[in-house]
C-alpha positions as CSV (number, residue, x, y, z in Angstrom):
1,X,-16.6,-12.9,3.5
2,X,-15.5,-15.4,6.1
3,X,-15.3,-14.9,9.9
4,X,-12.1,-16.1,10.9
5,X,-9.8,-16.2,14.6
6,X,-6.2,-14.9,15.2
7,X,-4.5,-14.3,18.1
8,X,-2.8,-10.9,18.9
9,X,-0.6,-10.3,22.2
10,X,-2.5,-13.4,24.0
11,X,-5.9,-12.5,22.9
12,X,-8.1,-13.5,20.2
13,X,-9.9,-12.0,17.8
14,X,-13.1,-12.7,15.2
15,X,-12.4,-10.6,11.5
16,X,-14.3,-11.6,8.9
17,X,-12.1,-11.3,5.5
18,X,-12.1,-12.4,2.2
19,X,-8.0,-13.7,2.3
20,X,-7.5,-16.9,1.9
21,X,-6.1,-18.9,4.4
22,X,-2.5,-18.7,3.8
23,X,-2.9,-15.0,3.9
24,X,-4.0,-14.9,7.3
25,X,-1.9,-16.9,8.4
26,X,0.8,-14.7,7.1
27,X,-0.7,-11.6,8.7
28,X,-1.1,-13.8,12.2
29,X,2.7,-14.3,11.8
30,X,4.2,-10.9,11.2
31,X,1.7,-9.2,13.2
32,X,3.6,-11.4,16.3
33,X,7.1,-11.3,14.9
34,X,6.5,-7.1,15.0
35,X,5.5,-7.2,18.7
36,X,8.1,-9.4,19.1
37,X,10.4,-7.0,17.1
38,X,8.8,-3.8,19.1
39,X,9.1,-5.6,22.5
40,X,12.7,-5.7,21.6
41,X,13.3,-2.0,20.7
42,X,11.3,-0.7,23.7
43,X,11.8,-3.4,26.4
44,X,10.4,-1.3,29.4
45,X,7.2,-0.4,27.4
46,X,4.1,-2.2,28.6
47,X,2.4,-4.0,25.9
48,X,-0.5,-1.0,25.2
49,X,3.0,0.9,24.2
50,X,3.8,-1.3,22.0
51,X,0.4,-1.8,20.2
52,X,0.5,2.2,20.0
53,X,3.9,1.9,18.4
54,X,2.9,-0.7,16.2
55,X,-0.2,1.6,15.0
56,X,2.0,4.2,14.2
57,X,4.4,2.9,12.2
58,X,1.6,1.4,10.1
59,X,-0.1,4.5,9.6
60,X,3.1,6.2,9.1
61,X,4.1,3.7,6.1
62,X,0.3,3.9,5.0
63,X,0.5,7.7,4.2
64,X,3.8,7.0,2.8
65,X,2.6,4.7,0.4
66,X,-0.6,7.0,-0.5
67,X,2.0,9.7,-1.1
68,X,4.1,7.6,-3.4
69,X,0.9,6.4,-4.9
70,X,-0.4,9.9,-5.7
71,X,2.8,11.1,-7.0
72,X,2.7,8.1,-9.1
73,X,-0.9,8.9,-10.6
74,X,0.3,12.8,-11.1
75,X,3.6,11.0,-13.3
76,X,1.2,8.8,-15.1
77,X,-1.2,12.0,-15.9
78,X,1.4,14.0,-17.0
79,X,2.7,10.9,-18.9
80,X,-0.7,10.8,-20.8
81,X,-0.8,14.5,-21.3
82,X,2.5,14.0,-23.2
83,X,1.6,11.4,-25.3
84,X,-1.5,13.1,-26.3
85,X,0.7,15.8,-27.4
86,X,2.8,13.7,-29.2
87,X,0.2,12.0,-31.3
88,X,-1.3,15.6,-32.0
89,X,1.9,16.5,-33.4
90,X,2.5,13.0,-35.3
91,X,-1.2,13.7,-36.7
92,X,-0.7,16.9,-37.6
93,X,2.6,15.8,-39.6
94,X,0.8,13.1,-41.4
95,X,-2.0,15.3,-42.5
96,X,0.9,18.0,-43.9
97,X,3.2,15.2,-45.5
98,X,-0.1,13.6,-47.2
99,X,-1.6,17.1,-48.6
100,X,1.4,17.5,-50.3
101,X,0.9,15.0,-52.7
């Protein structure tokens, strides 16, 4: 881990991170083109608003994405559950076609 500086809405703040440059770089740059984006939608909202707004929508996308990722992991279990069947039933069939010989 690496303490490193980016500026937010004028200020700036230490993190310390493990991303390599060019990451946070990246995340300096779209966390300023969505203010700028949210300064846009809400033009009379101070800029506290539009940090609040900005929290939101994050946390909003973050439970969508645990969601998604859940209902992957119940897909890929049941997925697993299948195939474990499947074999079962392949075994089984090998172990009756062989006995009859």
């Amino acid at each position: 881990m690496r303490t490193i500086t980016i500026q937010v809405a004028g200020r700036r703040y230490a993190l310390e991170t493990s991303l390599p440059p060019e990451s946070v770089s990246d995340l300096e740059k779209n966390i300023q083109e969505e203010l700028a984006r949210l300064q846009v939608k809400h033009p009379s909202s101070d800029l506290i608003d539009i940090l609040v707004f900005s929290l939101i929508e994050k946390w909003e996308r973050t439970l969508s994405l645990e969601l998604s990722l859940q209902n992957c992991r119940q897909s890929q279990e049941r997925m697993r559950s299948r195939l474990r069947q499947l074999v079962g039933l392949i075994e089984k069939k090998i172990k009756e076609l062989t006995a009859r010989k």
